[in-house]
N, C-alpha and C positions, 0 to 999 in steps of 0.2 A: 497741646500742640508743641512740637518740636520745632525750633528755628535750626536749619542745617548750619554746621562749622565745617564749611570748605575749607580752614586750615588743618582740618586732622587730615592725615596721611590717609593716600587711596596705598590699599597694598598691592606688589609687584606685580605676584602672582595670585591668581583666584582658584581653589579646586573645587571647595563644595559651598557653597550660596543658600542662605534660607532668605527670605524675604517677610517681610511681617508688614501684610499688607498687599499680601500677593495677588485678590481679586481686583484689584481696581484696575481700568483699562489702560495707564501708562505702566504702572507693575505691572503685569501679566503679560504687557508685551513685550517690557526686559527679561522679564522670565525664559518664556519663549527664546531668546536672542541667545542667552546665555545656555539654554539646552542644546538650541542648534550648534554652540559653537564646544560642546561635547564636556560642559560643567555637571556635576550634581545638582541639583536643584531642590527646594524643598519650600514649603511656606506657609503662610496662615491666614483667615480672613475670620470677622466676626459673624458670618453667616454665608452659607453654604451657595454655590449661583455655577449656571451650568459653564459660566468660564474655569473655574478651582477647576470642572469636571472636565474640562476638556485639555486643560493644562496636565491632569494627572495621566489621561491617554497618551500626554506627550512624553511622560515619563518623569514627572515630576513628584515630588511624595506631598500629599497636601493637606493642613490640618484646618476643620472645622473651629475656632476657637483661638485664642489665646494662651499660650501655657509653655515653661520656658523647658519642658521636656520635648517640646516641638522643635529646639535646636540643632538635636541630634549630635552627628557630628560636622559642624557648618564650622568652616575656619572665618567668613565674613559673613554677616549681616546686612542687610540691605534694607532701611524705611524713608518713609514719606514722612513731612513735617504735620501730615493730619494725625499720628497715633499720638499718646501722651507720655509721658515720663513714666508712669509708672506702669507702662506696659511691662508684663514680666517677661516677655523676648526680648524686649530690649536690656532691661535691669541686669539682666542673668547675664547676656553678650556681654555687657559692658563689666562685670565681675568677673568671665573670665578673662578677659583680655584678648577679646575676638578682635577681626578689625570691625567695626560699625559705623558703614557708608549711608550718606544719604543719595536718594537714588538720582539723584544727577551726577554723584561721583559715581553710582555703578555706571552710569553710559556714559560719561568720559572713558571710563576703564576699555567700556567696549569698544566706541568708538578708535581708539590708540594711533589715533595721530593721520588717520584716513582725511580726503576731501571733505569739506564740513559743511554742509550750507543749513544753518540755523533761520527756524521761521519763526516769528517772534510777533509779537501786538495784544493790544488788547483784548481783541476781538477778529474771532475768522483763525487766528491760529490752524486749527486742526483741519480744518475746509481744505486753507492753504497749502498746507503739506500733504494730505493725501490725494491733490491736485496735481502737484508738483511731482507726487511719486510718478502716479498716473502718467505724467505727462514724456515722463523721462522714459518710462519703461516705454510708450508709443513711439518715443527715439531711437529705442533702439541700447537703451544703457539699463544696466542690473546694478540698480544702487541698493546699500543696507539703508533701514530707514525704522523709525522709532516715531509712529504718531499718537498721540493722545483719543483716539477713537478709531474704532475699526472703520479703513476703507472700502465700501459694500464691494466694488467688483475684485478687491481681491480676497475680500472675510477675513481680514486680519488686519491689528495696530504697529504691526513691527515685521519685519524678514531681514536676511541675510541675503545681499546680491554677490554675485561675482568681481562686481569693479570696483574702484579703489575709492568711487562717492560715498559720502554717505547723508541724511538725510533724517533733520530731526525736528519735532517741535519743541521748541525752546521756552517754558518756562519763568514768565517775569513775577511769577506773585510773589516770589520770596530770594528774587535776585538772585537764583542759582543759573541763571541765562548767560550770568560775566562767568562764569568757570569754562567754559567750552573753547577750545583753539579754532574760533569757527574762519570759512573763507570767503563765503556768501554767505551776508546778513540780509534778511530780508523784513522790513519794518513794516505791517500792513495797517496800522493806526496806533495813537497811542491817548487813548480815555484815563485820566487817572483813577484807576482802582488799586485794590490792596493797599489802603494806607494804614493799616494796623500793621502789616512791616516798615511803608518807607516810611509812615509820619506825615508828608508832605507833597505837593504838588509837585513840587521843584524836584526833591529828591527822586520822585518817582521817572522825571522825564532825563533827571544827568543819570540814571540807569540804563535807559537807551541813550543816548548819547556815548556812553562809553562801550557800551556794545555794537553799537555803529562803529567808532572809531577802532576796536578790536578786529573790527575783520580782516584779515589779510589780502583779498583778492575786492572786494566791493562791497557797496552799500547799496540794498534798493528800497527806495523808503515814497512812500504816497506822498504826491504833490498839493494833498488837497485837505486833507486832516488836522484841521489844527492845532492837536497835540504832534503829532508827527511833525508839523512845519515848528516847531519849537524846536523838538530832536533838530532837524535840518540844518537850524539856525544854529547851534551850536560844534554841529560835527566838522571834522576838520582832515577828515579822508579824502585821500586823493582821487578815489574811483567813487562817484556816485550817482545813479540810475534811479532817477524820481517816475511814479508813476500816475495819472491819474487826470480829469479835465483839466487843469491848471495851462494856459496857454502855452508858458515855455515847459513841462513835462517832456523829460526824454520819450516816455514813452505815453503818447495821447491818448485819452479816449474822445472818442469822435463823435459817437453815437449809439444809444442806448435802445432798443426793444425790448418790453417787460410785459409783452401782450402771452404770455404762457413762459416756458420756458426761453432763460433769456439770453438776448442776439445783441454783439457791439461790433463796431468798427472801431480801430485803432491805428493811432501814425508811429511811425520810429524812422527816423534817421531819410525823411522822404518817403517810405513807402507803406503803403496802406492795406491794410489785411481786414477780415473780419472773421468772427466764431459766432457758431452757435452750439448754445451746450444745453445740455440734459438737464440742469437744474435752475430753479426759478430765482428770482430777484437782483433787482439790480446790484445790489452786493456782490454778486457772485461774478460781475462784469468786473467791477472792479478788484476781486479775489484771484478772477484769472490772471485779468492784466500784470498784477504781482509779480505771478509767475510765471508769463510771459517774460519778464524783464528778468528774472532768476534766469531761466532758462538762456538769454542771451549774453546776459555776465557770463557766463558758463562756456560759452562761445557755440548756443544753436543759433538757427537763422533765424529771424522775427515771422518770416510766412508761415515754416514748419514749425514754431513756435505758438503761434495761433493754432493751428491744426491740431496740435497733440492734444491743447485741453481740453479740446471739443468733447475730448468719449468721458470727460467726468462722474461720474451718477452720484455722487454724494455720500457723508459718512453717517456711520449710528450716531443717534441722537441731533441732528443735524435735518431740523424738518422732514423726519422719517415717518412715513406712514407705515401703519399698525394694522389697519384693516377697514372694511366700512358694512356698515350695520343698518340697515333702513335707509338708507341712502345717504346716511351721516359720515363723513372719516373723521378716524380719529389720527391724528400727528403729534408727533413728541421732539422735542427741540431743547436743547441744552443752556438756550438764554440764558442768562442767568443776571445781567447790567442793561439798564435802559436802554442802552443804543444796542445791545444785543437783541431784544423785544422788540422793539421798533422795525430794524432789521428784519427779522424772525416774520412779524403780523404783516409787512410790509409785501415780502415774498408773495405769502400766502394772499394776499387781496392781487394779485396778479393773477393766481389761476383759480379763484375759487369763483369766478362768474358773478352768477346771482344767489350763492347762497351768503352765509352770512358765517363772520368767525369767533368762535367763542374761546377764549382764552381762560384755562387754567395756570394758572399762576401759581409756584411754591418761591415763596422767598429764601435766599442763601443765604447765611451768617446772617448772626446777628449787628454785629456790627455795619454790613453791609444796608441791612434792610432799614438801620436808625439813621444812618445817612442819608439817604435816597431812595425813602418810602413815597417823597413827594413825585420824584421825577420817572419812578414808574410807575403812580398813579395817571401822571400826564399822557405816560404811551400808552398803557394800555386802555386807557380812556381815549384816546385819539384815535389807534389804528383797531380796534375791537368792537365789536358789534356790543358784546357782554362777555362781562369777567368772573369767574369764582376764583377768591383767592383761598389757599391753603395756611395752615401756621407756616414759621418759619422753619428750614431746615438745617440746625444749628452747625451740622461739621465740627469743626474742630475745635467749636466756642462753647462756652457755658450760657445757658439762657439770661439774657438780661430785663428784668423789672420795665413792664411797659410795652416791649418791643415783642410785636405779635402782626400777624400778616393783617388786624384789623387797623394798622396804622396807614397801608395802602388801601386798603379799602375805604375808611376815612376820607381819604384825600380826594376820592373821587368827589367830580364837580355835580354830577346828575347821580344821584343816590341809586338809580332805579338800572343802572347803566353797570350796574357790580352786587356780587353778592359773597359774604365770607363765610365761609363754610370748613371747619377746625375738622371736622371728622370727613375721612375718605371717601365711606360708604354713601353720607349724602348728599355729599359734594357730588357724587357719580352719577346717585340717580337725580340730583337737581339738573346738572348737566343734561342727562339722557329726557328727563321729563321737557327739557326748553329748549330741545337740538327738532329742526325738522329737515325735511329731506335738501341735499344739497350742502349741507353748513359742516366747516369744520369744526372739530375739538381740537384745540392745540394745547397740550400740556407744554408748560414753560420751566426750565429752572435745572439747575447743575446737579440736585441735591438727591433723590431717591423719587423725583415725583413721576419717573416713567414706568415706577410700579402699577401706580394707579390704573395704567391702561386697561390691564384683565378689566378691572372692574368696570370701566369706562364700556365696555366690548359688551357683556353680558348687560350690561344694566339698558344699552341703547338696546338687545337683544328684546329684554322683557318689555319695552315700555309701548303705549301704544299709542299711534301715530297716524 
């Protein structure tokens, strides 16, 4: 793992771009942004995926692999903190004396000085920005915008608008979030995770707190979270727009329906409005609400505010269904922290009726999953009908002595209530052998477990039922 040095210099000008690391879905949508804005572009991934393929249609030159003849002739470099030191793209850059950004310097660069509204939290990140895009373009406004998953109604993570917004999710795992000249900060919870960068509870929350207090036009931060109400207690902005049931909330919620897709009512300022949107869970009332208040920092109305989030439909990996097989669906969801799971299972018992939900579980980091193997043994025992958990999905850690997905499964209270299953294949057809008609599959986790689906699809295929 690479920790980014925001002090190295972003260079002036950019002409040709390699990226190392170019399939993941926040690179490939800088990719993208930098093509459209009529750069070179070039890049690498360790395994081949029909995004590299679709990025090369755009005109991009793209290398299967690692290898620092893949630089070409690239004047800047562009990685994520997940590749390691001794990537040879990187080793080589840095021997020539390329410039070698990490990719929150490449979209400061892109960004250059545009309207800025940063979306930020621990959780909902991505939801909320490609809500917010959504919502602005049913305004009537062409903002650039840079989200960490593709937005289904428009099939893309990033574009280029004509106005002078711009539109990004903002990154707190490794504190590249304080680089941004943002103008609208919007806080939608703050759980402390990533403490193998900040160390500490504390430290993790004076990181919002300073990114609050950075925005130059406002703060919209949840009235009801409390990690959030820590941020609050410390911020010292003059503009801020809290949101959430909290009785004095700038902006209220009223009232919740979570009978299918979910319906809330909302107060601001005296007057009361209400939405109903395309996607399920009560989270996602309060994910609007956010952006509801985003939008009227912004100076729209809070009525036509409500209205615009309404046409939401939701992003990849983001409780996305896959298909369904004997009357089974299967769904995939990028959970990957307890209150994310909770969330996630939470949704799903709102429109799954009478069938029942089975949660596939892959744990992220290691470090993550020695922490708090107990606290999503708790959810997913709580909100899940049955669980199969996966090994862990290391990223951009070395495997640590011990720490294996049967740590969550352990913890579980009723034995018979989880099952850990280290190989794919039988995870799949365990799944498919204990799925009956009606019940979901919800694959959970950040890390590569939405591979498994095919096999999830075919194995409910063969089984008989």
């Amino acid at each position: 793992m690479i920790k980014p040095d925001l002090t190295l210099p972003i260079p002036a000008t950019i002409t040709s771009v390699h990226f190392v690391g170019i399939g993941g879905s926040g690179m490939s949508g800088l990719a993208r942004m930098f093509l459209a804005a009529g750069h070179r572009v070039s890049g690498s991934d360790r395994a081949d995926s029909p995004g590299l393929r679709e990025l090369e249609q755009l005109g991009a030159t793209v290398y299967v692999g690692h290898d620092a003849a893949n630089l070409g002739d690239a004047d800047t470099v562009v990685h994520t903190g997940a590749i390691w030191p001794e990537n040879p793209e990187y080793v080589t850059a840095k021997e020539r004396g390329l410039a070698v950004i990490h990719r929150s310097q490449a979209l400061y660069w892109l960004i250059g000085g545009r309207r800025l509204v940063s979306v930020a939290g621990a959780h909902g990140k991505t939801t909320s920005t490609g809500m917010l895009v959504t919502a602005l373009q049913e305004l009537g406004e062409d903002p650039s915008f840079v989200n960490g998953g593709v937005i289904a109604q428009l099939g893309v993570s990033s574009g280029t608008g004509a106005d002078p917004l711009f539109v990004v999710e903002a990154d707190e795992s490794d504190g590249t979030f304080l680089l941004y000249d943002t103008s609208v900060a919007l806080i939608a919870n703050v759980d402390p995770d990533h403490l193998d960068h900040y160390g500490t509870d504390e430290a993790f929350i004076d990181a919002f707190v300073r990114f609050g207090d950075q925005a130059r036009e406002a703060v919209v931060i949840s009235s009801d979270d409390p990690g959030a109400l820590q941020v609050l207690a410390g911020l010292s902005h003059s503009k801020v727009l809290t949101f959430g049931r909290a009785e004095d909330a700038t902006l209220r919620l009223i009232d919740v329906a979570t009978d299918g897709p979910v319906s809330f009512v909302a107060e601001y300022a005296g007057e009361r409005a209400s939405a109903s949107m395309l996607v399920p869970g009560e989270h996602n009332a309060v994910n609007a609400l956010g952006v509801v208040a985003v939008l009227v920092a912004l100076g729209h109305g809070f009525a036509e505010s409500m209205r615009a989030v309404e046409g939401f439909v939701g992003t990849a990996r983001r409780f996305e269904l896959h298909g369904v097989v004997g009357g089974v669906s299967v769904y995939d969801d990028y959970a990957h922290h307890p209150t994310e799971v909770a969330a996630a299972l939470s949704a799903a018992r709102t429109v799954v009726g009478n069938g029942r939900i089975i949660a596939l579980h892959q744990p992220h980091t290691y470090s993550r999953t020695g922490l708090m193997f107990r606290e999503f043994a708790e959810e997913l025992e709580g909100h899940a009908d049955h669980t199969i958990v996966l090994d862990v999905y290391g990223a951009r850690e070395d495997p640590v002595e011990g720490v294996t997905g049967a740590l969550v499964s352990n913890s579980f209270h009723d034995s018979t209530h989880v099952h850990y299953e280290p190989d794919w294949q039988a995870a799949a057809d365990y799944a498919a052998s204990f799925a009956r008609e009606g019940d979901y599959i919800i694959t959970l986790g950040c890390g590569n477990v939405n591979l498994i689906v095919p096999q999830l699809l075919e194995a409910l295929g063969r089984a008989d039922r």
